[in-house]
ROSE-4610 file (N, C-alpha, C; in Angstrom, 1 decimal, always signed):
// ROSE-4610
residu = [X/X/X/X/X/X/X/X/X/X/X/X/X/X/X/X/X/X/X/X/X/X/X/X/X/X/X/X/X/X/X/X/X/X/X/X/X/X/X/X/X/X/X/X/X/X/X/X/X/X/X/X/X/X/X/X/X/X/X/X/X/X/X/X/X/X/X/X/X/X/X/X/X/X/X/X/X/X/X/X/X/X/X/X/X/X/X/X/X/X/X/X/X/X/X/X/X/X/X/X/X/X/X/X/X/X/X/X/X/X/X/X/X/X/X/X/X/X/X/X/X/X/X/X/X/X/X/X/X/X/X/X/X/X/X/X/X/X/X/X/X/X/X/X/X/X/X/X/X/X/X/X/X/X/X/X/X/X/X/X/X/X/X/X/X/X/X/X/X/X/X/X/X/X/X/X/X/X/X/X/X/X/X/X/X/X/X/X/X/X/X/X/X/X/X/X/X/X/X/X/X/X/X/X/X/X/X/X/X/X/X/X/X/X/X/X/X/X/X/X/X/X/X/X/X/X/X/X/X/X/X/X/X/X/X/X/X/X/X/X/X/X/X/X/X/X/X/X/X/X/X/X/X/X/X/X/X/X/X/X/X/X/X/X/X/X/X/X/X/X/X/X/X/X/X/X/X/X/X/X/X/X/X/X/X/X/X/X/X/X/X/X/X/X/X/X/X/X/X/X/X/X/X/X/X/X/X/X/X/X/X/X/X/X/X/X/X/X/X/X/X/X/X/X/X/X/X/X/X/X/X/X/X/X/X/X/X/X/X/X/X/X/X/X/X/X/X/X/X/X/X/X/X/X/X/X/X/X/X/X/X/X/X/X/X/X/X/X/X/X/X/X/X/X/X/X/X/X/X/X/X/X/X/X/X/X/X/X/X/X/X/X/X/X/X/X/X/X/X/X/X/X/X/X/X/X/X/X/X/X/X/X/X/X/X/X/X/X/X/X/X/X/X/X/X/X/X/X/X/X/X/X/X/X/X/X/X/X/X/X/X/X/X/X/X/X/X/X/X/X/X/X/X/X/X/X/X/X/X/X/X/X/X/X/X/X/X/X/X/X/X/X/X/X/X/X/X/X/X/X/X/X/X/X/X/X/X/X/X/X/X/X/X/X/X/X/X/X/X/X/X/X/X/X/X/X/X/X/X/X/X/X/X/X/X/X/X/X/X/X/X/X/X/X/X/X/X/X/X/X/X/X/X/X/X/X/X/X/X/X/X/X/X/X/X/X/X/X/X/X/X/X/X/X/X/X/X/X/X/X/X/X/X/X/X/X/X]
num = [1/1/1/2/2/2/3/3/3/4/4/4/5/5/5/6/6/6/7/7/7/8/8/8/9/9/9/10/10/10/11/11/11/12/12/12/13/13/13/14/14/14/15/15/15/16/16/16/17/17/17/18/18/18/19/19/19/20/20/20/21/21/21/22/22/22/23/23/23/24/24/24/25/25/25/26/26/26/27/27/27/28/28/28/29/29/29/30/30/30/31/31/31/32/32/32/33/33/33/34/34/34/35/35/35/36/36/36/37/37/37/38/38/38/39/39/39/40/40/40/41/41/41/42/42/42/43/43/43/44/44/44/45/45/45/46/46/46/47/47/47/48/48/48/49/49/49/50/50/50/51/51/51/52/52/52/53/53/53/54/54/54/55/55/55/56/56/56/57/57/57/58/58/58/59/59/59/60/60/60/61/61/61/62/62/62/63/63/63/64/64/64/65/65/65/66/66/66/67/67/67/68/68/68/69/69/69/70/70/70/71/71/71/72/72/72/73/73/73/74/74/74/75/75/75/76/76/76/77/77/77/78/78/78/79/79/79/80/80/80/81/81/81/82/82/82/83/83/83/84/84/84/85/85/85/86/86/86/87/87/87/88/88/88/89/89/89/90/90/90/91/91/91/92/92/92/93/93/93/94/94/94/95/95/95/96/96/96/97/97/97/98/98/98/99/99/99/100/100/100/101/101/101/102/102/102/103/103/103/104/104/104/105/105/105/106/106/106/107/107/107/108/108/108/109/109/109/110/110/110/111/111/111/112/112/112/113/113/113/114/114/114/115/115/115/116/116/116/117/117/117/118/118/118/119/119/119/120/120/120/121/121/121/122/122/122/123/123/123/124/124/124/125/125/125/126/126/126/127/127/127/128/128/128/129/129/129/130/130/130/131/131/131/132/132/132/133/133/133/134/134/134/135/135/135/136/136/136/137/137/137/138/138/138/139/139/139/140/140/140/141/141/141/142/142/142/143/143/143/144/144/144/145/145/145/146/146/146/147/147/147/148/148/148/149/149/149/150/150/150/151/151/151/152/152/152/153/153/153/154/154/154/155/155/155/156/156/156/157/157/157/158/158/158/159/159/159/160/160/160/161/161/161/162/162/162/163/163/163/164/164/164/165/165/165/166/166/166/167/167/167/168/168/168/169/169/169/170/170/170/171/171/171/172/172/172/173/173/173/174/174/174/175/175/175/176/176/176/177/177/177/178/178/178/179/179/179/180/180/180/181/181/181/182/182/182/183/183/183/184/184/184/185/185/185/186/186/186/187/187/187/188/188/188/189/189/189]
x = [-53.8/-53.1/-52.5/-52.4/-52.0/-50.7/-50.1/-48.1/-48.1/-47.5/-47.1/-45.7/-46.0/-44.5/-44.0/-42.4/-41.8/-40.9/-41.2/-40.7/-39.6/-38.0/-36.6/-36.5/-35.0/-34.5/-33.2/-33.8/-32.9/-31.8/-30.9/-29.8/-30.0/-30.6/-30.9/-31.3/-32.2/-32.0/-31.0/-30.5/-28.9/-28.2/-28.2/-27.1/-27.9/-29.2/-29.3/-29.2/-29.4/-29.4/-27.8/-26.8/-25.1/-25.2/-25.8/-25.3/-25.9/-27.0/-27.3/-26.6/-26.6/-25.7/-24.5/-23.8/-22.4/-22.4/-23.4/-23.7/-23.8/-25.1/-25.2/-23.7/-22.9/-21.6/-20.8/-20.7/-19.8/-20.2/-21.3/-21.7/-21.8/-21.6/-21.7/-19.5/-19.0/-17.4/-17.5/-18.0/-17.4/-17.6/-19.3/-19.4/-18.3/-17.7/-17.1/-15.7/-15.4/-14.0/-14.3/-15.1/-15.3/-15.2/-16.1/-16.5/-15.0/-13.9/-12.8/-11.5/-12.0/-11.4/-12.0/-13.0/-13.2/-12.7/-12.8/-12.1/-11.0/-9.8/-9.0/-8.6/-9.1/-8.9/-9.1/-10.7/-10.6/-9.5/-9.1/-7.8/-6.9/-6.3/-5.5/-5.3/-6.5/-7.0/-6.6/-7.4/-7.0/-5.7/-5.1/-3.4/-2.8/-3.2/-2.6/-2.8/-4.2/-4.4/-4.1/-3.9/-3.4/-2.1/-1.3/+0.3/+0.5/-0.4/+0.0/-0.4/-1.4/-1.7/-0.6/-0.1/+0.9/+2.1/+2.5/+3.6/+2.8/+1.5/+1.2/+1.4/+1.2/+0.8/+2.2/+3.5/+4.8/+5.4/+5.2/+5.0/+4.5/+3.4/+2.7/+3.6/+3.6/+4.0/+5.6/+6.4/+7.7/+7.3/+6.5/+6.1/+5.4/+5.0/+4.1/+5.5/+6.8/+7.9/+8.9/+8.3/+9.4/+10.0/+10.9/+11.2/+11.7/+12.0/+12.3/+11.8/+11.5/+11.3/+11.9/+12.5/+13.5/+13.1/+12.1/+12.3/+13.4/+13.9/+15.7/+15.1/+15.7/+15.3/+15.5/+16.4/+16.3/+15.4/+14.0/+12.6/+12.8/+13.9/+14.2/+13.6/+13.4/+12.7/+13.4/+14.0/+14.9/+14.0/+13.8/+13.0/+14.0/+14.2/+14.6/+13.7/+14.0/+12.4/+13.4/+12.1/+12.5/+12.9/+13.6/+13.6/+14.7/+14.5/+14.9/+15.8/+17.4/+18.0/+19.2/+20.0/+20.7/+20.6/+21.0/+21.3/+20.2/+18.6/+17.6/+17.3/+18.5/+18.3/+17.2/+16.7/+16.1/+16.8/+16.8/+17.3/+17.0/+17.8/+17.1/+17.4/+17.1/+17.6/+17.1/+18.1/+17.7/+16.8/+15.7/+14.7/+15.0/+15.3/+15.4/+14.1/+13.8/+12.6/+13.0/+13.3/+14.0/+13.1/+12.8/+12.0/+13.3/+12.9/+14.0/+13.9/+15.3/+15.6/+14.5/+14.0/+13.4/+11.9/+11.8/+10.3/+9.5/+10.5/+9.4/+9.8/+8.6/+9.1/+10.0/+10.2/+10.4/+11.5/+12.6/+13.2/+13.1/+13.5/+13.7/+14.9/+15.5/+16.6/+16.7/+17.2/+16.9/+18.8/+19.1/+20.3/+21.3/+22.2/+23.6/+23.1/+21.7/+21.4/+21.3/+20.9/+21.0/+19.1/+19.0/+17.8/+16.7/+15.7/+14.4/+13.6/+13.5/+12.7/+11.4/+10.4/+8.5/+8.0/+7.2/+6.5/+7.2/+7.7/+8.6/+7.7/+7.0/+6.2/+5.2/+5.3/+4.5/+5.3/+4.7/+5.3/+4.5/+5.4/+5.2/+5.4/+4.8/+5.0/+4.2/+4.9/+4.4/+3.0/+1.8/+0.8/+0.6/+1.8/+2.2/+3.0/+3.8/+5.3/+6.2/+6.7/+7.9/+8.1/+6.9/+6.0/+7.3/+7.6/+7.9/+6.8/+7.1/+6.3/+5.8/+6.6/+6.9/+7.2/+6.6/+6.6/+6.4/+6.9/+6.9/+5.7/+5.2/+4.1/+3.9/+3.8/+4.0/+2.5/+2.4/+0.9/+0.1/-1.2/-1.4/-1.1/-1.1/-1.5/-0.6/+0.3/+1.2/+2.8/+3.7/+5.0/+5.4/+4.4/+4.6/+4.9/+5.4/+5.5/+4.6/+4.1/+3.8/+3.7/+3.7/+4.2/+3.4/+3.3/+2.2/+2.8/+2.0/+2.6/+1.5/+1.8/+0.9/+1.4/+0.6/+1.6/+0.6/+0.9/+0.3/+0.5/+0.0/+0.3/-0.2/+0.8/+0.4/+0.8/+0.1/+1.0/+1.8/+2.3/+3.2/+2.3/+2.6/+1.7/+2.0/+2.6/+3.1/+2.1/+3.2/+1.9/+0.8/+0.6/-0.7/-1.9/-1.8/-2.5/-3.6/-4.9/-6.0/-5.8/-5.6/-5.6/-6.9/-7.8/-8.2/-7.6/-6.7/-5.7/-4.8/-5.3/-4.2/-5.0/-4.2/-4.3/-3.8/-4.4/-3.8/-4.4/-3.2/-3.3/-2.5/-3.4/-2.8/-2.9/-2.4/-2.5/-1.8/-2.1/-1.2/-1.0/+0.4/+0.7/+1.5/+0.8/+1.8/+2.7/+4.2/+5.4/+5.0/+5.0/+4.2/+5.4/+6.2/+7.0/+7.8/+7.4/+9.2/+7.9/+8.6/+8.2/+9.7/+9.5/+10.2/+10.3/+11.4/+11.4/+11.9/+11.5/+11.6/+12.8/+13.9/+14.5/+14.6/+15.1/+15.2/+16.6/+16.6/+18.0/+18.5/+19.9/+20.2/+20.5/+20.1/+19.4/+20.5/+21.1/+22.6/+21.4/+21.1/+20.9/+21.0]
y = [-29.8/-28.8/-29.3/-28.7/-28.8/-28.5/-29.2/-29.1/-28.5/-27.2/-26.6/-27.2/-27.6/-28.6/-27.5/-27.1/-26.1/-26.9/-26.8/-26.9/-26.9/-27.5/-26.8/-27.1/-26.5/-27.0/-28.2/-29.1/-30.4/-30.2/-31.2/-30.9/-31.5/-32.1/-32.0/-30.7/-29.9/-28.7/-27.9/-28.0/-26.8/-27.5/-28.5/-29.0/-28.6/-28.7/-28.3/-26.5/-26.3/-24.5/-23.8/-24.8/-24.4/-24.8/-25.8/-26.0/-24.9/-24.2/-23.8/-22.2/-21.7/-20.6/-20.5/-21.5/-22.0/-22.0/-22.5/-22.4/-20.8/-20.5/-19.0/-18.5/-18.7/-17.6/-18.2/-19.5/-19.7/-19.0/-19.4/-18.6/-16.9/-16.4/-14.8/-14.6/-15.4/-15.6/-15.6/-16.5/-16.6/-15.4/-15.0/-14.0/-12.5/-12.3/-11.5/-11.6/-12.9/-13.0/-13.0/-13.4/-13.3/-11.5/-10.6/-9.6/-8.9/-9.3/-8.7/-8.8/-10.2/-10.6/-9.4/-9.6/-8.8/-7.8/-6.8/-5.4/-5.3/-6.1/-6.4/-6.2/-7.1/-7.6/-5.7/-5.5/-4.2/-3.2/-3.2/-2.1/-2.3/-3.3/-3.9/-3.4/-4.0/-3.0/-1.7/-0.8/+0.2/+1.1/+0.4/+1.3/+0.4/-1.0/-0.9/+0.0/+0.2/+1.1/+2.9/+3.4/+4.6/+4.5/+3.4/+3.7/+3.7/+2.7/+2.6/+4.1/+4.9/+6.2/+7.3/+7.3/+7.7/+7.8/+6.8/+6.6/+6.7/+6.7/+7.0/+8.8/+9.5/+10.6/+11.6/+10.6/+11.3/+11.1/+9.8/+9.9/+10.4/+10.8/+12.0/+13.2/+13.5/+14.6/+15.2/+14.1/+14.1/+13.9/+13.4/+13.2/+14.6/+14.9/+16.3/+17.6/+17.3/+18.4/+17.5/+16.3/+15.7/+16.4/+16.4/+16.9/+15.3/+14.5/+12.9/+12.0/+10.7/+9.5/+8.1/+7.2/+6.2/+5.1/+4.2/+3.2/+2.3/+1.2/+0.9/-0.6/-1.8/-2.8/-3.5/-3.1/-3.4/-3.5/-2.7/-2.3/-0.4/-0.3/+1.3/+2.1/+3.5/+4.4/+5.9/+6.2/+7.2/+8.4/+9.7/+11.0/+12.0/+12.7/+14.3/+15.0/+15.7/+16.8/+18.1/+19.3/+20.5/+21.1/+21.6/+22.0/+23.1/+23.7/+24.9/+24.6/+24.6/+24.6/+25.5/+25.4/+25.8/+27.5/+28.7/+30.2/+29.9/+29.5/+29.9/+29.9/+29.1/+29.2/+27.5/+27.7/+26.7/+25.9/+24.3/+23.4/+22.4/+20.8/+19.7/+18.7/+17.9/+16.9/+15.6/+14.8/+13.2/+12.7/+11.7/+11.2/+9.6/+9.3/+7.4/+6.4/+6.0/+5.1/+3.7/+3.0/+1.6/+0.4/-0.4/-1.5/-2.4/-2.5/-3.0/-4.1/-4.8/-6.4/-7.4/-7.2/-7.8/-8.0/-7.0/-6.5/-5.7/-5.8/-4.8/-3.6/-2.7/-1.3/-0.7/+0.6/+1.4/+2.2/+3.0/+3.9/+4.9/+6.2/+7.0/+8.1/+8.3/+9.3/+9.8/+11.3/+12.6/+13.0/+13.5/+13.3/+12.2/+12.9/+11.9/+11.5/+12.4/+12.0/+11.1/+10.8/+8.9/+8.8/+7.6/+7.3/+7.2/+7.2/+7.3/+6.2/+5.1/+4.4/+4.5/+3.8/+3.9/+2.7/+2.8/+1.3/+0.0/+0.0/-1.2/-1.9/-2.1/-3.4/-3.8/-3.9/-3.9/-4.7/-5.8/-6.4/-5.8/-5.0/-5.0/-5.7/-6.4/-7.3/-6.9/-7.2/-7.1/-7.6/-7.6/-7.6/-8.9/-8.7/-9.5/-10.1/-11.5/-12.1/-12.0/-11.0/-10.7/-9.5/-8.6/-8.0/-6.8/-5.6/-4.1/-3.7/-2.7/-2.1/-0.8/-0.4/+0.6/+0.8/+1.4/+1.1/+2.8/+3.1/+4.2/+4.2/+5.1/+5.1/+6.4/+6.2/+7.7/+8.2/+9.4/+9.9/+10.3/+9.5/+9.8/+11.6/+11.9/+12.7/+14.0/+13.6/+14.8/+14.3/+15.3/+14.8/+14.4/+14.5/+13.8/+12.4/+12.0/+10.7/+10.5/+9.1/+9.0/+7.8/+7.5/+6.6/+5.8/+4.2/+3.4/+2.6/+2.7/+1.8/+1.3/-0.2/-1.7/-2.3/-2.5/-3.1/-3.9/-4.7/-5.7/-4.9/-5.0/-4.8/-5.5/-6.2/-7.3/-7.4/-7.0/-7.0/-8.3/-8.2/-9.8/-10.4/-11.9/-13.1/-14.0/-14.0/-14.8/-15.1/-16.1/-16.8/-16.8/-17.9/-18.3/-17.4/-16.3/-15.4/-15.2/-14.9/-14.6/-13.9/-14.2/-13.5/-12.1/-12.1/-11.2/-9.8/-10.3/-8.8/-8.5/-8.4/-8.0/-6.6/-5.9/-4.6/-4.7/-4.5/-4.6/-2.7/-2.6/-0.9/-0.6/+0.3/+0.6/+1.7/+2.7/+3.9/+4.4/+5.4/+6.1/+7.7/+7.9/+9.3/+10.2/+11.2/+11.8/+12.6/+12.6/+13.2/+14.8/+15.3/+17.0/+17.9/+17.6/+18.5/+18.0/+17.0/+16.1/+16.4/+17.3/+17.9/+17.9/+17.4/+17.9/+19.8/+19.8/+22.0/+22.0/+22.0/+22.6/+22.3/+23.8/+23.6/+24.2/+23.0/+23.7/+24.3/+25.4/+26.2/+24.9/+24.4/+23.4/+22.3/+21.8/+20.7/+20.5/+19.0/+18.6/+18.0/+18.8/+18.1/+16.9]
z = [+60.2/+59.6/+58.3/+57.8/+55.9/+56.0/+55.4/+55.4/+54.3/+53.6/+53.2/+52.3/+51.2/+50.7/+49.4/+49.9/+48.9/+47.9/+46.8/+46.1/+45.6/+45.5/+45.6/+44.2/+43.5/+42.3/+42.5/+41.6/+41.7/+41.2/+40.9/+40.6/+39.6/+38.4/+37.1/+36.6/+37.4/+36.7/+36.7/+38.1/+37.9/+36.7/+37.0/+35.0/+34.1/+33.9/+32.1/+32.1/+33.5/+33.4/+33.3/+33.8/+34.0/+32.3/+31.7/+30.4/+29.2/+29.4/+28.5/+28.7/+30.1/+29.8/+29.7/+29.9/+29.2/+27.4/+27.1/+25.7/+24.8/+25.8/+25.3/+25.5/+26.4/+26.8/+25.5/+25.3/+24.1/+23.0/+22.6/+21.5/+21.6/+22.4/+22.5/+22.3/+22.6/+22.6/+21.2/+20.7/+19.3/+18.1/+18.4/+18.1/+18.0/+19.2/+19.5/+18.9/+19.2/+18.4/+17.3/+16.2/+14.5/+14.3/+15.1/+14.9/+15.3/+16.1/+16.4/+14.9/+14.5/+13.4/+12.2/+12.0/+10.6/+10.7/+12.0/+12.7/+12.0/+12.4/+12.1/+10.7/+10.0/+8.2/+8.2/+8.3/+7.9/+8.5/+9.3/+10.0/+9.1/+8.6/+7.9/+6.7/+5.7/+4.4/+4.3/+5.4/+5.3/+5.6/+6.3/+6.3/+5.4/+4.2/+3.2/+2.2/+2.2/+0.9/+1.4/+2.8/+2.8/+2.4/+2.9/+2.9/+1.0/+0.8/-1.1/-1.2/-1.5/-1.4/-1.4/-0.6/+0.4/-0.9/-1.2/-1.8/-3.5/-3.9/-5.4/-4.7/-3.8/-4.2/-4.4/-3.5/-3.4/-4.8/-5.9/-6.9/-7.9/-7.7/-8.9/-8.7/-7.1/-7.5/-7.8/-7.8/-8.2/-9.9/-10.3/-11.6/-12.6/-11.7/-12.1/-12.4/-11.4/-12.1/-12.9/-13.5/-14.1/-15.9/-15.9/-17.6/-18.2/-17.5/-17.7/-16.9/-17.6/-16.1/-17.3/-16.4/-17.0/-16.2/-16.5/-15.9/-16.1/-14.9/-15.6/-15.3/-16.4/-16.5/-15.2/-14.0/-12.6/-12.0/-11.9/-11.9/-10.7/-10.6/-10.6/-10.7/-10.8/-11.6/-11.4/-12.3/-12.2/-13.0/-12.3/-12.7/-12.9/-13.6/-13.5/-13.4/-12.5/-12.4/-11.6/-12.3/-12.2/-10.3/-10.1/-8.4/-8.7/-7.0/-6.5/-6.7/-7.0/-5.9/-5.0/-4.7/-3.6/-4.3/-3.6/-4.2/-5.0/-4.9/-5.3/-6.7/-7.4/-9.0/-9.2/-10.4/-11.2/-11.8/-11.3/-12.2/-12.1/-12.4/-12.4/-11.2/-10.5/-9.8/-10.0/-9.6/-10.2/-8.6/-9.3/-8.2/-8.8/-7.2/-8.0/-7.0/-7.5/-6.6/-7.0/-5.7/-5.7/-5.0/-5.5/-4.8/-4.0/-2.5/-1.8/-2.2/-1.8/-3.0/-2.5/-0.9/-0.4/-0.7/-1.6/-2.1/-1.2/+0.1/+1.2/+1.6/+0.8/+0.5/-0.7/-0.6/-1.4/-0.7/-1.7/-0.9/-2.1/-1.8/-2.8/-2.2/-3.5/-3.0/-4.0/-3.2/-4.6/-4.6/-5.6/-5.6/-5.1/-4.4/-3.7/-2.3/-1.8/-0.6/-0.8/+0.9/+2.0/+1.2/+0.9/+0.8/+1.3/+1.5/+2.6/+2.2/+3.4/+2.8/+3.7/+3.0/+3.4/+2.4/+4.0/+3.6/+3.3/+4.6/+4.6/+4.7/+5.9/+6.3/+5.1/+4.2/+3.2/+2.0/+1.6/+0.2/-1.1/-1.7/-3.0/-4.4/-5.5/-6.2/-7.3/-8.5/-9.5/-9.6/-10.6/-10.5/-11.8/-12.7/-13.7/-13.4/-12.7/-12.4/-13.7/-13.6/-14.4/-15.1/-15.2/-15.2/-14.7/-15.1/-14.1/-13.3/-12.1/-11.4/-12.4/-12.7/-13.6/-15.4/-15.9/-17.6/-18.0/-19.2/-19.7/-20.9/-21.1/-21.9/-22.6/-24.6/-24.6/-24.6/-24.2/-24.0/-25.4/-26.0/-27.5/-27.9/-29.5/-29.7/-29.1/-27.9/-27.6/-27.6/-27.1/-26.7/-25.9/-24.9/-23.5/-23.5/-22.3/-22.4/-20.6/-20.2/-19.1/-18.3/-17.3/-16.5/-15.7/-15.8/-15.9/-14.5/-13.3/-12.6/-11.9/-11.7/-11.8/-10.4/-9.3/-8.5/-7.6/-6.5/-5.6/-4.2/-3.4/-2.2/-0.9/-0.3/+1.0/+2.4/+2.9/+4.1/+4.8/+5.7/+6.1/+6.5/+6.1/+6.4/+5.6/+4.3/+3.8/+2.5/+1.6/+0.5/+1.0/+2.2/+2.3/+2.9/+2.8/+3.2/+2.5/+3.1/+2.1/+0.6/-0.3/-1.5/-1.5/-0.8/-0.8/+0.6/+0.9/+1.7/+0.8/-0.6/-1.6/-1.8/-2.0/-2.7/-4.2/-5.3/-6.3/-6.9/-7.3/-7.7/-9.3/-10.2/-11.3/-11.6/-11.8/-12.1/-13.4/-14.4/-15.1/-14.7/-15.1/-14.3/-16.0/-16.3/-17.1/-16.9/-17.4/-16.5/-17.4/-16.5/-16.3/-17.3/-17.0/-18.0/-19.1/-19.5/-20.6/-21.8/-22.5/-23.6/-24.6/-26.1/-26.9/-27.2/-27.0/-27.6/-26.2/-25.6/-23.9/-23.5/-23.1/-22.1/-21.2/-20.3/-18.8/-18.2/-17.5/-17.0/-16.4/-16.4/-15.7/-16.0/-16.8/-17.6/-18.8/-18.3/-19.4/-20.4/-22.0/-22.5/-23.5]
């Protein structure tokens, strides 16, 4: 009778077989964490450049009823612009936009109100070091004047942060109403 001889697996092969799917599993890890990382960066990007958004668009449009805008050598930005106000008559109110001393964020306050601030978690920084955020600009050819604002945006992380998680943003805005001839009901001129 013929003995029938089976074959088993040695234990040189369970080790090179434990090592190569150990390898594959590393490499499918690292994969995953790179691809979690880029997620990230991109998650990141994008609620800096909505929050910057955010805050260009509450500026236009405080700028769009302005009859004045004053940037103040502090880096400040004080607007008069046209509004309702109280018993429904038309007149002016002062809008101030303040870079917190910290650089992180903005507040703005319309009159004698409490300030609001947005976009704290966010550093803002000149784009130029020494540079305003804010510059006045007169508009060619008319009497307008209009309003140039240049800025950096980073989220926390420090100097040593990728320079490319910068948001760098420049816009010009023309203040909608600051016309020579024009007056406004209200309005100390």
């Amino acid at each position: 009778m013929k003995r029938l001889s089976r074959r088993g697996l040695t234990l040189v092969e369970l080790m090179v077989g434990s090592l190569l799917a150990a390898l594959i599993l590393l490499f499918l890890g690292k994969v995953a964490r790179q691809a979690v990382a880029t997620s990230t960066k991109g998650q990141a990007h994008l609620s800096n450049a909505h929050a910057a958004s955010v805050f260009l668009r509450g500026l236009e449009s405080d700028l769009e009823r302005a009859v004045a805008c004053s940037p103040e050598p502090s880096g400040d930005l004080v607007i008069e612009a046209v509004a309702t106000l109280a018993g429904g008559s038309l007149g002016t109110e002062t809008i101030r936009y303040a870079v917190e001393p910290s650089r992180k964020g903005f507040s703005r306050k319309v009159g004698a109100g409490d300030p609001v601030r947005f976009c704290e978690d966010l550093q803002f920084d000149p784009v130029t070091p020494g540079k305003p955020l804010f510059s006045s600009c007169p508009v060619p050819q008319t009497a307008k004047t209009g309003l140039r604002v240049c800025f950096r945006v980073r989220a926390p992380g420090g100097e040593n942060q990728d320079p490319r998680e910068e948001l760098t943003l420049e816009r010009f805005f023309p203040c909608g109403n600051a016309t020579d001839g024009v007056r406004i009901p209200g309005r100390i001129p």
